[in-house]
N, C-alpha and C positions, 0 to 999 in steps of 0.2 A: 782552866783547861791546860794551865803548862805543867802539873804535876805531871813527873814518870812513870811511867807504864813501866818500862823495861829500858837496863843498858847493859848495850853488850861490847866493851870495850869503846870504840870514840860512836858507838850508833846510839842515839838516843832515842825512845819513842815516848812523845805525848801524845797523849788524846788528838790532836790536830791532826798531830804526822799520821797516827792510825789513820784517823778519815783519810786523811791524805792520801796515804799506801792502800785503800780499799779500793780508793775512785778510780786511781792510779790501773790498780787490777782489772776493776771494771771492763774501762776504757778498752785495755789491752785486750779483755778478754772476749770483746766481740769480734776482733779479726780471728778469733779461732774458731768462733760460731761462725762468720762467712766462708768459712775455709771448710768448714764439714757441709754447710746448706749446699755449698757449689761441688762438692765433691760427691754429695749423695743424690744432685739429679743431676750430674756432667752437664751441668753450666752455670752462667753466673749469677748468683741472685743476691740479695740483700734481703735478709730476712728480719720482719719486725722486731726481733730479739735485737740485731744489731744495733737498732735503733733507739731503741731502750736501754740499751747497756751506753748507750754511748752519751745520751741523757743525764743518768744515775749517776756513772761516773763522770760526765762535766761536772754535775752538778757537785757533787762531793769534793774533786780536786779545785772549784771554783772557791768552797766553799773554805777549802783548807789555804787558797794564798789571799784571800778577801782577811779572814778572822784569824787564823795560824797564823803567817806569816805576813801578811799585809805586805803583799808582791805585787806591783802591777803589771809587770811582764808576766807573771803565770796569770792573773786575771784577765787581761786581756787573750790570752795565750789559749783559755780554757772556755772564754767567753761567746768565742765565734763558732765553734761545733758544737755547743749546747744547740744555737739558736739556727745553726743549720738543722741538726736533729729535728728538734722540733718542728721545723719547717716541714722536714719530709713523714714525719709523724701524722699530721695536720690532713697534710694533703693525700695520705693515704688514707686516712678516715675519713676525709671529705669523698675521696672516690671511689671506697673500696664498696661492691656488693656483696652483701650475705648471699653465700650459697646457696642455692633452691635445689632441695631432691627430689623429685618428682617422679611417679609411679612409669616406670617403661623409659626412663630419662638415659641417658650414656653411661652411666657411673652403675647401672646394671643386666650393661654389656658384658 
């Protein structure tokens, strides 16, 4: 996995770094899903996507300084919001209810 993908002047990409630069994405990319869940019902929420992105990409940036790099500062680094995510993953499927529709219910008001 250390063959080049791509170089572009001193940037190099392996396979790693890709994983690396995906999780990396990931990661980020769920404050931009928080940012539209809260802005499209004016308030604050955490929505299950952000939870899952936040998962995928620990998991993928864990993955790139465990085997890529062999960091333990980013392993450690990456290791504690996986295993919060998950926590709250857990505990939203431990408590969440399926919806019930029901004939004459409020949702056909």
């Amino acid at each position: 996995m250390d063959q080049i993908l791509l170089e572009l002047g001193h940037l190099v990409v392996t396979p790693w770094k890709l994983i690396g630069y995906i999780g990396t994405f990931l990661f980020t990319a769920r404050w931009f899903v928080q940012l539209y869940a809260t802005k499209k019902l004016k308030r604050v929420v955490m929505p299950m996507s952000f939870w899952y992105l936040s998962i995928v990409g620990s998991v993928m940036t864990l993955g790139y300084f465990i085997w890529g790099k062999n960091d333990s500062v980013g392993i450690i680094q990456n290791a504690f919001p996986m295993f919060v995510s998950l926590y709250n993953v857990v505990v939203h499927l431990r408590h969440h209810r399926p919806e019930v529709v029901r004939p004459g219910g409020p949702e056909e008001s």
